[in-house]
Every structure is written in C-alpha cells, then in structure tokens.
NULUM-499250 format. One line per 4 residues: their letters; for each residue x, y, z of N, C-alpha, C. Coordinates in steps of 0.2 Angstrom, whole numbers. Each point is the difference from the previous one (the first is absolute). Layout:
residues N
a	X/Y/Z/X/Y/Z/X/Y/Z ~ ... $
***
This chain:
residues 428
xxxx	-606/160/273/1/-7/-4/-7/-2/-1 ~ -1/0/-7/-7/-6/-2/-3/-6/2 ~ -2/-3/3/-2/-5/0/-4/-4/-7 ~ 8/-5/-3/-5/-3/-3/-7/-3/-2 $
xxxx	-1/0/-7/-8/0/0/1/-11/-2 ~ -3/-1/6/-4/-7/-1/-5/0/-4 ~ 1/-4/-5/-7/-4/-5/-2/-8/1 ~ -6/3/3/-4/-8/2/1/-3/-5 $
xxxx	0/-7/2/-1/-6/-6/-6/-1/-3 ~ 0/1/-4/-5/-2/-7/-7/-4/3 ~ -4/1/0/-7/-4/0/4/-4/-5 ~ -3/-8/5/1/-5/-5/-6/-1/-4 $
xxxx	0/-1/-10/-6/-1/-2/-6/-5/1 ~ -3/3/1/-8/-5/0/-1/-5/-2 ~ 1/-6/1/-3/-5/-2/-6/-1/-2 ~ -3/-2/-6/-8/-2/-1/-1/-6/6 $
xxxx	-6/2/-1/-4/-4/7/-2/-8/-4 ~ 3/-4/-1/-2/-5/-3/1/-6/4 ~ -7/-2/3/-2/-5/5/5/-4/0 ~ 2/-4/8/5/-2/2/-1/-7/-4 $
xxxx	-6/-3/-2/1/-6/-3/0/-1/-7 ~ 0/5/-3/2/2/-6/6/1/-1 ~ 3/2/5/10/-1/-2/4/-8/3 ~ -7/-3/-1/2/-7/-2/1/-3/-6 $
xxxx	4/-4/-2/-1/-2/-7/-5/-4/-2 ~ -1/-3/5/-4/-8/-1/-7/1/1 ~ -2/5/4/-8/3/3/1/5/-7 ~ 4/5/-3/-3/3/-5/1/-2/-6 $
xxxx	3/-5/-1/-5/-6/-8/-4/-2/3 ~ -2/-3/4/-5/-5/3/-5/7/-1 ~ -3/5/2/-2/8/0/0/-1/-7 ~ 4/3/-3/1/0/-8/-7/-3/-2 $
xxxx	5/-7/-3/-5/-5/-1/-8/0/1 ~ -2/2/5/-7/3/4/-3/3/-5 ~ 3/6/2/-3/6/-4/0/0/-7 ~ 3/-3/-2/0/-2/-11/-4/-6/1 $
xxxx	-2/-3/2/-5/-6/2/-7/5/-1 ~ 0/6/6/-6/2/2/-2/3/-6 ~ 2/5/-5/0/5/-5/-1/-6/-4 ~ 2/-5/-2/-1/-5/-6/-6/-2/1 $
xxxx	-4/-2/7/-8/-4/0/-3/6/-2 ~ 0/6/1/-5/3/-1/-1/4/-7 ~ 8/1/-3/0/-1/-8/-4/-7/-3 ~ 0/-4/2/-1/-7/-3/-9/2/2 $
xxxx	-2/1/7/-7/-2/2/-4/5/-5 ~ 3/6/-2/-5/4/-6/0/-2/-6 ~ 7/-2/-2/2/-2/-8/-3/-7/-2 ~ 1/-4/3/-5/-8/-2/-10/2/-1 $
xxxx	-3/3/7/-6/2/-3/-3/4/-5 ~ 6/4/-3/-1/5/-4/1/-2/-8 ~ 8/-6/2/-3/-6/-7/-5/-5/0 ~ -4/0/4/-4/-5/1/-5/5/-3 $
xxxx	-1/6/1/-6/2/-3/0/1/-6 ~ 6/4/-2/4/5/-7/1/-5/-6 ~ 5/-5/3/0/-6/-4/-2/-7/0 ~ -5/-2/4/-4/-5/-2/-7/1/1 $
xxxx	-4/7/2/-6/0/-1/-2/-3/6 ~ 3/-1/6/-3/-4/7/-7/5/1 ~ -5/-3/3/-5/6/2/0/-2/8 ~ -6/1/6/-1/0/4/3/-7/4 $
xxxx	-4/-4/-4/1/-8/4/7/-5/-1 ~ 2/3/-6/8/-2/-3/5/4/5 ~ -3/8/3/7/1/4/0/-3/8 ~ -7/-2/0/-2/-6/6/5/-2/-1 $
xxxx	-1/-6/-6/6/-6/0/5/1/2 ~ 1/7/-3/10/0/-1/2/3/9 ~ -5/3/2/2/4/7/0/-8/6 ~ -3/-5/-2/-3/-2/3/6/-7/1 $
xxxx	3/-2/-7/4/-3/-2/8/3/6 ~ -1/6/-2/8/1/5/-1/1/6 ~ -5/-4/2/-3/3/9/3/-9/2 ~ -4/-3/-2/-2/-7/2/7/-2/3 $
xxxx	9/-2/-5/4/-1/3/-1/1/7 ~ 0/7/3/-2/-1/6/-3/-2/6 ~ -5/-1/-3/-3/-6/5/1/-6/0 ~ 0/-4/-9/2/-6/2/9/-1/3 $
xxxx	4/3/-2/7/-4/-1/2/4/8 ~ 0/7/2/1/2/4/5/-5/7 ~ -5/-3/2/2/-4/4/6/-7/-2 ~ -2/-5/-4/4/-2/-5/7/2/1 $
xxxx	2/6/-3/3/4/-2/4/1/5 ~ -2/2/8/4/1/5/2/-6/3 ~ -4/-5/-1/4/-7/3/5/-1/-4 ~ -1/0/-6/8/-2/-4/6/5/-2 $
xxxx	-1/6/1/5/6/3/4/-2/4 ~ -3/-2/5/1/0/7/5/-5/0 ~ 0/-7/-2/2/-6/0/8/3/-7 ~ -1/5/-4/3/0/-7/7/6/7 $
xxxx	7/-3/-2/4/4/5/2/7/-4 ~ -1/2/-8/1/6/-2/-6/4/-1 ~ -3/4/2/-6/2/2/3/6/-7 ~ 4/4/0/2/6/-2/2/-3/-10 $
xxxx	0/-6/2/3/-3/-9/-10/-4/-2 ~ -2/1/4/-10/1/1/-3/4/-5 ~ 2/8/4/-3/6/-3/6/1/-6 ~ 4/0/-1/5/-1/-7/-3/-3/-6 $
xxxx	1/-5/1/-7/-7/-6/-6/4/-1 ~ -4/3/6/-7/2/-1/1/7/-4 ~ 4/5/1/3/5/-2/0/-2/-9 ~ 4/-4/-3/2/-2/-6/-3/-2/-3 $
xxxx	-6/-5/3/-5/-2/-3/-7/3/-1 ~ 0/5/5/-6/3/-1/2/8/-7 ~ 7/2/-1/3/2/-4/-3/-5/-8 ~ 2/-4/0/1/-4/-5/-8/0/-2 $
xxxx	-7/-2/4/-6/-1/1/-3/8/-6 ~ 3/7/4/-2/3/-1/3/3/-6 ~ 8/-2/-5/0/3/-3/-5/-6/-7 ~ -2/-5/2/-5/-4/-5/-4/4/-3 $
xxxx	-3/4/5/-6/3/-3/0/5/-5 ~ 8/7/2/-3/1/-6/1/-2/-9 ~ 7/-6/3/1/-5/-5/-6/-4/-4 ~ -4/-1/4/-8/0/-3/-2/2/-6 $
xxxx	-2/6/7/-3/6/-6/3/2/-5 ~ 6/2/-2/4/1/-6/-2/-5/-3 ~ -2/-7/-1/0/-7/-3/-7/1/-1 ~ -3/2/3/-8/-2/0/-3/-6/1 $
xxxx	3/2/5/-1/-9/2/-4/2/8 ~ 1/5/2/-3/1/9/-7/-1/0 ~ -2/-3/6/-9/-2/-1/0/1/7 ~ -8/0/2/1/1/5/-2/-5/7 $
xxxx	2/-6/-4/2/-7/4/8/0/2 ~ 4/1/-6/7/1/2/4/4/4 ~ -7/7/1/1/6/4/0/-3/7 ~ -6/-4/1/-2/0/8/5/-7/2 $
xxxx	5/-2/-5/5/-8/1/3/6/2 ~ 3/3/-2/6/2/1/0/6/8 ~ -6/2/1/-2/4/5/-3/-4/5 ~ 0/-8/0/1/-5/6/6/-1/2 $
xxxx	4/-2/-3/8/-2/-3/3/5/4 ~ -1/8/-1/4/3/3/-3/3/9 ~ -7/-2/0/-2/-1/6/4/-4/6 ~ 2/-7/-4/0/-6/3/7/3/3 $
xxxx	4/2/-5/8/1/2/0/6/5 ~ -5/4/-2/2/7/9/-5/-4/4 ~ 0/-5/-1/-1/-4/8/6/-1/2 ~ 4/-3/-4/4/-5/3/7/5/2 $
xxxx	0/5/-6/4/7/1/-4/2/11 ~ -4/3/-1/-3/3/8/1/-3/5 ~ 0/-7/-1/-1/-4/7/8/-2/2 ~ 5/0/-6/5/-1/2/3/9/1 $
xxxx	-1/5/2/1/6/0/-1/0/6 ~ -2/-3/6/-2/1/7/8/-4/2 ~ 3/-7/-2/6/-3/2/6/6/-1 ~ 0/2/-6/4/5/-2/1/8/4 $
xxxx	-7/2/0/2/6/7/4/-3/6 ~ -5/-8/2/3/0/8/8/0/-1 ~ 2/-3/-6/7/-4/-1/5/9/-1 ~ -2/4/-3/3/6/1/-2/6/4 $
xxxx	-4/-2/3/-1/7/5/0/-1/8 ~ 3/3/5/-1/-1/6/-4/1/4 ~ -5/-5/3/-6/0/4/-2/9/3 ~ 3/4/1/0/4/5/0/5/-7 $
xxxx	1/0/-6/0/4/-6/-6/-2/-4 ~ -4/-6/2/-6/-2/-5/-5/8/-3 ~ -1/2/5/-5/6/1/1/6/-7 ~ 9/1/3/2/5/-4/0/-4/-7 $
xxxx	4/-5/-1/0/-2/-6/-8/-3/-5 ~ -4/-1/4/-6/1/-3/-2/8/-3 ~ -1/4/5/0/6/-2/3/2/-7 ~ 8/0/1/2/1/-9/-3/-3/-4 $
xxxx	-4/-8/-1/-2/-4/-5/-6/3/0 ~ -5/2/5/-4/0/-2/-3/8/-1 ~ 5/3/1/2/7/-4/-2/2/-7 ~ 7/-7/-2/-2/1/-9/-6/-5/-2 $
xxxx	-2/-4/4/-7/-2/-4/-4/5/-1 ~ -3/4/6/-3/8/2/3/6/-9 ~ 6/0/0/2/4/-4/-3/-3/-7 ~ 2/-7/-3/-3/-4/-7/-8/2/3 $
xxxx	-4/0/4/-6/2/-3/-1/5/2 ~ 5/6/-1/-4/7/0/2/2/-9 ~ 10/-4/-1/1/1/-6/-2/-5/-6 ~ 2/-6/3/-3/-6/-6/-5/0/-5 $
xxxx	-6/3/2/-5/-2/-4/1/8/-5 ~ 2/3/4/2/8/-6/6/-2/-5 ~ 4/-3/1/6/-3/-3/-3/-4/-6 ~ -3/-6/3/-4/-5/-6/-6/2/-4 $
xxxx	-4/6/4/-4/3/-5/5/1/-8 ~ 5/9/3/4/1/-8/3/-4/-1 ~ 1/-6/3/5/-4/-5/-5/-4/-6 ~ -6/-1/3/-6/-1/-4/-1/3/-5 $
xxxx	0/7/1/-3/2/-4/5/3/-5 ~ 8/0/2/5/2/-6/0/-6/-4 ~ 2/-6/4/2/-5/-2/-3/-6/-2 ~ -7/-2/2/-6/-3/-1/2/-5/6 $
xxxx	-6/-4/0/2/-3/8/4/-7/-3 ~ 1/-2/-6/4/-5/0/7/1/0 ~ 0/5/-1/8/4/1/1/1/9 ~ -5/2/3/-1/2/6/1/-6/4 $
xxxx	0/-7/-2/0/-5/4/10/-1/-1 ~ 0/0/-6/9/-1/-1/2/5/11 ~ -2/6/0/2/3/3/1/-5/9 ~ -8/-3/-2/2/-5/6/5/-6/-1 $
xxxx	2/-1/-5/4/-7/3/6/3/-1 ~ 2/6/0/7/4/3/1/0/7 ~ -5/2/4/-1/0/6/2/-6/3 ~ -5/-5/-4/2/-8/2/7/-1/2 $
xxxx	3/1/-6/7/-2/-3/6/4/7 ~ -3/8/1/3/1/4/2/0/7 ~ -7/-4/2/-1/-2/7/5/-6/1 ~ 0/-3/-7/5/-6/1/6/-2/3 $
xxxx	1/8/-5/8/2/-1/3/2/8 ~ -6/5/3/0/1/6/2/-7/5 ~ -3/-3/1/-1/-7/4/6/-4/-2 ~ 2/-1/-6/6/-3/-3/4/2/5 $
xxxx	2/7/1/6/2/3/-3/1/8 ~ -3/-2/3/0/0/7/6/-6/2 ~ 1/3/5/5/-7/2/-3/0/10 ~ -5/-6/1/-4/-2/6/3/-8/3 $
xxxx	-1/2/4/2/-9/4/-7/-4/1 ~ -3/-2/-2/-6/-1/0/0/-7/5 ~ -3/0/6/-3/-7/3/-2/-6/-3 ~ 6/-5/3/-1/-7/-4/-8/-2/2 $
xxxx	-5/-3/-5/-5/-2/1/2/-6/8 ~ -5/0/5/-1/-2/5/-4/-9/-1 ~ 7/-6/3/-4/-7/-1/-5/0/3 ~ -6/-4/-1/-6/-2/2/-5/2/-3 $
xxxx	-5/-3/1/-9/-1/-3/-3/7/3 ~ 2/4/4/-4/8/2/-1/2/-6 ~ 3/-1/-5/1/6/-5/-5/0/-6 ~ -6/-4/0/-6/-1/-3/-7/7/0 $
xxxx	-4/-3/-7/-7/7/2/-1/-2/6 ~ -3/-7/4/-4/1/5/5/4/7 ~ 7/0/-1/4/4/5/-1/7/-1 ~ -1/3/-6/-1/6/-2/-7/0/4 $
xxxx	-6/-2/-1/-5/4/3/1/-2/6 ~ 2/-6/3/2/0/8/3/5/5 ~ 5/2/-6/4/6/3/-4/7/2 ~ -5/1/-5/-4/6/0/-4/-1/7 $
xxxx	-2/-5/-2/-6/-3/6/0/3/7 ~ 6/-5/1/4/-2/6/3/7/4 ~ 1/7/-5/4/4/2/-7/7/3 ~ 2/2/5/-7/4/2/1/8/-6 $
xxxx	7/0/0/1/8/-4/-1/-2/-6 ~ 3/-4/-4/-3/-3/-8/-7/-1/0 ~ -2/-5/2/-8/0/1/-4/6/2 ~ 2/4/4/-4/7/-1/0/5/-6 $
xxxx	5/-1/-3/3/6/-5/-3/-3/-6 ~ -1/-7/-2/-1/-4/-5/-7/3/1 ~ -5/0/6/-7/-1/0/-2/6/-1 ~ 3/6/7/-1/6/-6/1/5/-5 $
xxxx	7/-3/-5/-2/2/-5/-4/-4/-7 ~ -1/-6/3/-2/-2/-3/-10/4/0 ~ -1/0/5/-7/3/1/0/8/-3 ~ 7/4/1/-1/6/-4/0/-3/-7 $
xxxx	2/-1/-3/3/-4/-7/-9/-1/-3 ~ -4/-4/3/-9/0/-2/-3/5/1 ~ 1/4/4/-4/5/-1/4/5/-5 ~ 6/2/0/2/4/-6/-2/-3/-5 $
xxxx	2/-6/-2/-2/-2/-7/-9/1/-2 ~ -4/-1/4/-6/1/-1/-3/7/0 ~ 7/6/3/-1/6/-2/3/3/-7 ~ 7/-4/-3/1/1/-6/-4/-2/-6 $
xxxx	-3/-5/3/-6/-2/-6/-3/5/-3 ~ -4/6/4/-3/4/1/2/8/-2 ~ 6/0/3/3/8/-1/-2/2/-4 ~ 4/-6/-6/0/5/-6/-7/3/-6 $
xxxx	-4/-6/6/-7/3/-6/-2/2/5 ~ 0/3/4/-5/6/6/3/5/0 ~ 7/3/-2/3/5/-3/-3/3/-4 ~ 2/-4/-5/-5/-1/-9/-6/3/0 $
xxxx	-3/-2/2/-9/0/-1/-1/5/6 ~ 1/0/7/-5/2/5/3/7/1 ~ 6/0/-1/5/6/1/3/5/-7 ~ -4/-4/-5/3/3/-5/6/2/-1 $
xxxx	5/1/2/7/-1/0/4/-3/-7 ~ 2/3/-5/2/-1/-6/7/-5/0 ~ 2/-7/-4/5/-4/-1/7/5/2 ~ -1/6/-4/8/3/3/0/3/6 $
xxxx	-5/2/1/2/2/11/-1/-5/3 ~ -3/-6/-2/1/-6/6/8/-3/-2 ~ 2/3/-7/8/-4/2/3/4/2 ~ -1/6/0/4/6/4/1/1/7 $
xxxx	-8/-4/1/2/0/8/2/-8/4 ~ 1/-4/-6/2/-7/4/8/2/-2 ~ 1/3/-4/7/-1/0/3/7/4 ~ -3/3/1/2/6/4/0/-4/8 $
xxxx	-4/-3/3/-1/-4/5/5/-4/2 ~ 3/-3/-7/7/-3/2/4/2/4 ~ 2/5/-1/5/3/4/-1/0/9 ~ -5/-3/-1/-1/0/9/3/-7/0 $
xxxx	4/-4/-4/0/-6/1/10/3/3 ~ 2/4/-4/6/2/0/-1/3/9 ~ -4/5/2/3/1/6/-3/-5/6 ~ -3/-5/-3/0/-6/4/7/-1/1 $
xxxx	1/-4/-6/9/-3/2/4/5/2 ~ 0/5/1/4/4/3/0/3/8 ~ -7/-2/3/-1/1/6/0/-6/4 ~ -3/-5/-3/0/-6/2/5/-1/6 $
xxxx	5/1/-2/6/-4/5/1/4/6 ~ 0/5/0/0/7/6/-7/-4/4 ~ -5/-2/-2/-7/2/3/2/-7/3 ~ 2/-4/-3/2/-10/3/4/3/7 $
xxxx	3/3/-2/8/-3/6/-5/8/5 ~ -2/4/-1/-5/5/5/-8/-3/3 ~ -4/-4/-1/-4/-4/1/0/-5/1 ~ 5/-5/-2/2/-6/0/-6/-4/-6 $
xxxx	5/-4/-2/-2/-5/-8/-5/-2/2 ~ -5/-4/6/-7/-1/-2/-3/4/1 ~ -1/6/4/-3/6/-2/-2/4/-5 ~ 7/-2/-4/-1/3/-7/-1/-5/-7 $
xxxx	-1/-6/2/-5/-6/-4/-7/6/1 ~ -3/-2/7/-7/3/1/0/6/-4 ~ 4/2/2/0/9/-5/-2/0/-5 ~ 5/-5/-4/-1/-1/-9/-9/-6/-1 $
xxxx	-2/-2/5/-4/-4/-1/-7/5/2 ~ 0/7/2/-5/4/1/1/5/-7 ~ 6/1/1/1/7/-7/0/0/-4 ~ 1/-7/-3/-1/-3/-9/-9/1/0 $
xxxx	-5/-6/3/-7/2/-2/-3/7/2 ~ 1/3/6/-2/4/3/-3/6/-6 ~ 6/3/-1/-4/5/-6/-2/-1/-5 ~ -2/-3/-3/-6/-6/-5/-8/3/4 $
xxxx	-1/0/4/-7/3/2/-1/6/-1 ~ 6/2/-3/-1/10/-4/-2/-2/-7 ~ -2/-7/-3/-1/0/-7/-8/0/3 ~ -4/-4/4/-8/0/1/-1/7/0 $
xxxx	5/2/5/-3/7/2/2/6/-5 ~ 2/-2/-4/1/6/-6/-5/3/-3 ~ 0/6/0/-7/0/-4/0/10/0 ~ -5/4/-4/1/8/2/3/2/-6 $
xxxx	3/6/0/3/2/-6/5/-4/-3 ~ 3/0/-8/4/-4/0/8/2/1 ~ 1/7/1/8/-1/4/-1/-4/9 ~ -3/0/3/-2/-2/7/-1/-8/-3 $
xxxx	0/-4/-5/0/-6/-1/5/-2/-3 ~ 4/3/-3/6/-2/-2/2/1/5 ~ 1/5/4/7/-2/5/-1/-3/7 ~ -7/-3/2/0/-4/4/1/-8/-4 $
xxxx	-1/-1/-8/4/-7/-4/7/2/2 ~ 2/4/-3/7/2/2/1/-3/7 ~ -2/4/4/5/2/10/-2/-9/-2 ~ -5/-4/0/-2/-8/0/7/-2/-5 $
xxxx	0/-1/-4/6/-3/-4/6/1/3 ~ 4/6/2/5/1/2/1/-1/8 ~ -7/-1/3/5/-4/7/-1/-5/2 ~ -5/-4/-5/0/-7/0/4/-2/-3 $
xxxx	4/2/-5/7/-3/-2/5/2/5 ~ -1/4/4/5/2/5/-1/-8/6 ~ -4/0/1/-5/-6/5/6/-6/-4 ~ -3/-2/-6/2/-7/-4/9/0/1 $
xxxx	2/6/-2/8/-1/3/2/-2/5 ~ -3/2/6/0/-1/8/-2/-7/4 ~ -2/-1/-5/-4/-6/2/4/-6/-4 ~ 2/2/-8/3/-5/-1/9/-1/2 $
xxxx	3/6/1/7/0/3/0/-4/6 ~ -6/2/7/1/-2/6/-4/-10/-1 ~ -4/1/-3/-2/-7/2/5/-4/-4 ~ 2/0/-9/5/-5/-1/5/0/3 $
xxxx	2/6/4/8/-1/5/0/-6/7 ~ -6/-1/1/-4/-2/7/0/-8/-4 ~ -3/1/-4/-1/-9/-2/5/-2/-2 ~ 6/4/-4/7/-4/0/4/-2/5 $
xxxx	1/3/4/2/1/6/-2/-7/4 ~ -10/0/1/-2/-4/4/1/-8/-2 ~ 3/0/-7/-3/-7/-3/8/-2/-1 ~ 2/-7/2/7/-4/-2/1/2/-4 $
xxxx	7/1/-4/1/2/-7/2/-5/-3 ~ 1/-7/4/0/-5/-6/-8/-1/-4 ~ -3/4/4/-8/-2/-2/-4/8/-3 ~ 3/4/-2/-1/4/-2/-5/3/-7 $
xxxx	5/-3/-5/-5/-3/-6/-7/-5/0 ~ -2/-3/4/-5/-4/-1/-4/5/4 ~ 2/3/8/-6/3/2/-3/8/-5 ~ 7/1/-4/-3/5/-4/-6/-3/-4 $
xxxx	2/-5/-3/-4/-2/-4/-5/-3/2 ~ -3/-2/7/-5/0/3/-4/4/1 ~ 5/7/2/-4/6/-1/-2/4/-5 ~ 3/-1/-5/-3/2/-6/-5/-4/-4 $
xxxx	-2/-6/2/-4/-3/-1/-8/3/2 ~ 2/1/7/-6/2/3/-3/8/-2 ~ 6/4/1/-2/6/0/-1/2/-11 ~ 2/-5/-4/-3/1/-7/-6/-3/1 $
xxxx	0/-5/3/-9/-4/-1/-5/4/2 ~ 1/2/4/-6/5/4/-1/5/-5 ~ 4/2/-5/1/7/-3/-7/0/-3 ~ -1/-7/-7/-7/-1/-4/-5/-2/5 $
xxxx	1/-1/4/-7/-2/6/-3/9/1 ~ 5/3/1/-2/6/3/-2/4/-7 ~ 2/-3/-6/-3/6/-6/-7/-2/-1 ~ -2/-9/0/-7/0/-1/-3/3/4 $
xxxx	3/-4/7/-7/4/5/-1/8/2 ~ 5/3/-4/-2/6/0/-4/4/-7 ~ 2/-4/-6/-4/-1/-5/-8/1/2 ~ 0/-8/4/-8/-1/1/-3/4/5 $
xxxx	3/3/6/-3/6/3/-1/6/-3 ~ 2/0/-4/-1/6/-5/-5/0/-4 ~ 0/-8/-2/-7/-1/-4/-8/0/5 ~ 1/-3/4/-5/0/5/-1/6/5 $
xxxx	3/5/2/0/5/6/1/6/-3 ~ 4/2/-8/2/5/-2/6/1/1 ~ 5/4/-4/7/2/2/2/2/5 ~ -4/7/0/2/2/8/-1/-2/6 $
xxxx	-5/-2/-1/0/-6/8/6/-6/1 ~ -1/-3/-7/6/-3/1/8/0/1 ~ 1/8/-3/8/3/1/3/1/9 ~ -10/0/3/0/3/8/2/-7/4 $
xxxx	-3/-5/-4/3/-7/4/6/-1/-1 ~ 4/1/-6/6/-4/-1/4/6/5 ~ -1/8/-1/6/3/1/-2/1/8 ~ -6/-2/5/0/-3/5/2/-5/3 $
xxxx	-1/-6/-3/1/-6/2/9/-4/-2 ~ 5/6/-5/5/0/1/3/1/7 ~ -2/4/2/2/2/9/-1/-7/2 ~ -1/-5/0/-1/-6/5/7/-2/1 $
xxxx	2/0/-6/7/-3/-1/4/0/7 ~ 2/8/3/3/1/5/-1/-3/7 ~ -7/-3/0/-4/-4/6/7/-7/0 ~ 2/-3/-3/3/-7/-1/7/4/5 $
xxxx	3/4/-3/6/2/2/1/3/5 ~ -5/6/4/-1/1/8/0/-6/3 ~ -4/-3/1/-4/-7/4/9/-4/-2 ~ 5/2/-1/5/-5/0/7/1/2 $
xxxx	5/-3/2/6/2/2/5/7/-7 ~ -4/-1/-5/2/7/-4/1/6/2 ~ -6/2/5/-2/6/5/6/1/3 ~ 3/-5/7/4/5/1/8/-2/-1 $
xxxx	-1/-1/-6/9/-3/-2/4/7/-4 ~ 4/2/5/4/4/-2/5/1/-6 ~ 5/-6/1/5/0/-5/-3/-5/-3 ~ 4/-3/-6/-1/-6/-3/0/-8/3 $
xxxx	-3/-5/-2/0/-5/4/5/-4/0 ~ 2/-4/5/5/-5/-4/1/-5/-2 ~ 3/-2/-2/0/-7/-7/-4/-6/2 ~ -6/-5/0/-1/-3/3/3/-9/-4 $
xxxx	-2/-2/5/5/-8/-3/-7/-2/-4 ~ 2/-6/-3/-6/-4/-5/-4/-2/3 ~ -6/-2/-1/-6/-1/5/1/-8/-3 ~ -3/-4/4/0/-7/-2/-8/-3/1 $
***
C-alpha cells in the first residue's frame, strides 16, 4: 500500500515591505503631502534664479536681493507666526491656505512674464510673499506631526519625512534642471504650483482630531522663548546647533570659491559630487532609527552633531592628485549629509516631544528665528575671514570650530537620555 503523497501548503505570498506607518492613511497623505512639497521647493529654488537671470537680466547684487527677500520672512515673522498658530485651533486648514496661496503667488510669475510685465521688484514681492507663508506653512507642521503621530513613533516617522527631503535633493535639482531646459523656467515654475496644489489636496483629505487651543496668557512670543529657556534639553539643542549652524554657514560662504579657484575642480564635478553626496542623506534616514533605539536618542543627537561637521575638515585637507581630491570632496559630502540626517531626525524628534504641544508652533518659530538669523551672521564673518586670513585658513576655522556645537549637548541632560522625553506642562 502507498502512502499518500502530502503536499505542503503553499508559501503564503510576500508582502512588500512598506513601513508600518505608511499603511496609515492619515501619516501617508500627511507623507505624501511632504514629499510633493519637497520635490516642488527645489524645482521652484532653481527655476525663480534662473528667470531672474534669463529673463530679467538680474546680475550679482539683484540675485542678493531676491535671495535675500526669501530669507528675511524667516527671521522676522517666525516667531509671530508661532504664537498665532498656536492660539489659531486648525493648524492643518494653516498649511492648506499657505499651500494655495503660495500656488496662486507662484503661478503670477509666469503669468508675468508671458505679459511682460515681470521685473525684478515684482520678482523679490512675490518671493517675500511666498517666504512669508512657508513660515506659517513650517511652524504649524510641528502641531500636525504631534496631532498624527505617536510619541514613541516620532523617530521613525521623521525618518520617512526626512527620507524624501534627502531624495528631492539628490533628484529635484536634476528634475528642475530638464524641466528648464525643455520647457524654459517659466514653464518650470507652472511645475511648481502643481506640487503646491497637490500637497493641498493631500492635507484636505487627512482626517486628525486636532488639540483644542489651551485657555490662558502661556500662549504668547515671550512663552515661546521662556519655554526654550527654561527647558535644560531645548536650550541645549537650540545652542548647539545653533553654534554648528555659524560655523557651517561661514564654511558655505567659502566652499564654493575654494573648490573653484584653489582646487580647480570644474562647475560639473562639483555638482556631481554634491548631488552624488546626497545620497548620504538617504542612508541617514534609514539608519537613523536602528542607531536611536541601539544607542539611545541623546547619544545619537551627539552623533549627528559630530558627523554632519566632522568630514568638512577633508575639504582643508584636500589637496595631491586630482582623483585623491575629488574623493575626499566626495567621502566629505556624502557623510556629512549622512551627519545632517542624523542629527536632524534625532534632535527635531527630541524638541517635539520635549516641548507642550499646545506650544509647539511658537517654539518652532522661536527656533527658526534663531537658527535662520545666525545663518547671515555666519556668511559675513566667514566672508571677512577669508578676506583677511585667506580661504584656507579660514575653511580650517569654520570646519573646526563647527565641532563646538556638540560641547552645549554633552555638558547636558541630552547625554544620557535614552528614550524620548516626556511632555512637559507650560512653564509660567
């Protein structure tokens, strides 16, 4: 007699591996939304300078203006901006209005141009105007994470977001290039206020229970910085990366002419190697979170606050044949974008977390105040070091003296805090 033949049950098919908070609905528009936000600024950030030179003839101190016009929202309104968020109960119908209107802002221009009518007074209105509103878009983005993501998921869900920002600038600026160059950059801006439009459409459809605004007077600028003040991990995290934040900017001033000139290094292998460098931003966000919850989350603050400047002192030192200089620019680009991802998932996870959420937008927008204002402190005086000392000595200060940063953050309860912090009540 045979013994019948048993046949195993089937492998069940493989599931794609698609992050647990992506088979959310409400975390993957809110994601969505991100990522077409991210891919549209950096279409937009090429395409506006490009008509600015192409079609109005801007030369050196006109692209000051305009560079300079989209910066400022940031320092002055920042803070503003966070206290009346905070106080406003739909934080998500915030970024919606900013979303729309910076759409509408952006498709003027190249309604403009087709008219002949663009100048490049109208250029830098409209490129305050859309500044002004991704303030008010950013600062309310901090109430809307807390409102859809779970304390103990901040990490990972930074990770994702800040995945596709890493991604838009490995592809964005290669995307906006051809779009430039098939479609002209007036045509290439239409492509951002699609983006706009879509992020909206995204947000539209979240459905969040958002935190009724909290009664009382806490809820003002001066609670905002009190809050920072008052807090030993905020206040540490705000000072040093605020001190890394001066010495990079006073080393960005410089790269790009010390490349240029002292390294000889031609315009397509320095975009070659800053956009190939990208990619370190990508396996930041992807290591990130293993390293947090294996070292614990202030440990890996400090990590990100040694790894972003640290290989910056391969550009002083770069020197010798020219493949031996190109890939110490390189191994420096790609693992200080690995650094800046680490640094930026673990620390904004750590300030949300540490800071009330009814007070969420004002302290961003304290913090954004601080950490943009430093930005031009840090180009002059890296400017004028470079005018008085030479480039290279002065790339030796800035990409030394970014390492301070992490001083503030050892010397503090950030060192040895494991998991995230918890919620603390409003400070009076």
């Amino acid at each position: 007699m045979t013994t019948p033949l048993v046949l195993a049950d089937p492998a069940p098919p493989r599931r794609p591996r698609i992050p647990r908070l992506l088979r959310q609905v409400a975390f993957r528009r809110y994601w969505s939304a991100q990522t077409v936000s991210f891919f549209g600024d950096q279409i937009t950030m090429l395409a506006v300078p490009l008509l600015a030179v192409l079609a109005v003839g801007a030369g050196p101190a006109e692209m000051g203006y305009l560079t300079a016009a989209s910066l400022l929202p940031n320092l002055f309104f920042s803070l503003p901006a966070g206290a009346w968020v905070d106080r406003y109960p739909r934080r998500r119908q915030v970024m919606i209005i900013a979303d729309l209107c910076r759409a509408g802002l952006l498709l003027a221009v190249p309604l403009l141009w087709w008219a002949s009518a663009l100048t490049l007074p109208l250029l830098c209105v409209v490129a305050f105007l859309i500044g002004t509103l991704s303030v008010f878009f950013e600062v309310a983005h901090s109430s809307l994470f807390a409102a859809l993501v779970r304390r103990q998921d901040y990490v990972d869900a930074s990770s994702l977001i800040n995945g596709s920002r890493s991604m838009s600038y490995v592809a964005g600026p290669s995307i906006g290039g051809v779009l430039v160059q098939v479609l002209t950059a007036p045509v290439a801006l239409v492509t951002g206020v699609l983006t706009y439009l879509t992020s909206a459409a995204f947000l539209t459809r979240i459905a969040v229970s958002e935190r009724p605004v909290q009664s009382g007077s806490g809820l003002g600028m001066a609670a905002g910085v009190r809050c920072v003040a008052r807090s030993a991990v905020l206040r540490a995290i705000l000072l040093g990366t605020t001190t890394l934040n001066l010495f990079n900017y006073m080393f960005a001033a410089l790269f790009v002419l010390y490349v240029a000139t002292e390294l000889n290094v031609s315009p397509g292998l320095l975009g070659l190697i800053i956009g190939g460098g990208a990619f370190g931003g990508l396996l930041g966000a992807a290591i990130t979170g293993p390293i947090s919850r294996r070292i614990g989350i202030g440990p890996a603050v400090i990590l990100g606050l040694v790894v972003f400047p640290a290989p910056l002192i391969l550009v002083p030192l770069a020197m010798g044949p020219q493949p031996l200089v190109l890939a110490l620019l390189f191994a420096a680009e790609f693992v200080s974008a690995l650094g800046v991802m680490i640094l930026d998932i673990t620390a904004g996870s750590v300030q949300i977390a540490a800071t009330p959420v009814s007070m969420l937008a004002v302290v961003s927008g304290f913090r954004r105040t601080v950490n943009y204002g430093i930005r031009p402190v840090g180009a002059l005086i890296g400017g004028a070091l470079g005018t008085v000392l030479g480039v290279h000595p002065a790339l030796w200060i800035a990409s030394l003296g970014a390492l301070l940063g992490v001083v503030w953050v050892v010397f503090s309860p950030v060192r040895t805090m494991r998991v995230l912090p918890e919620e603390r009540a409003i400070p009076t």
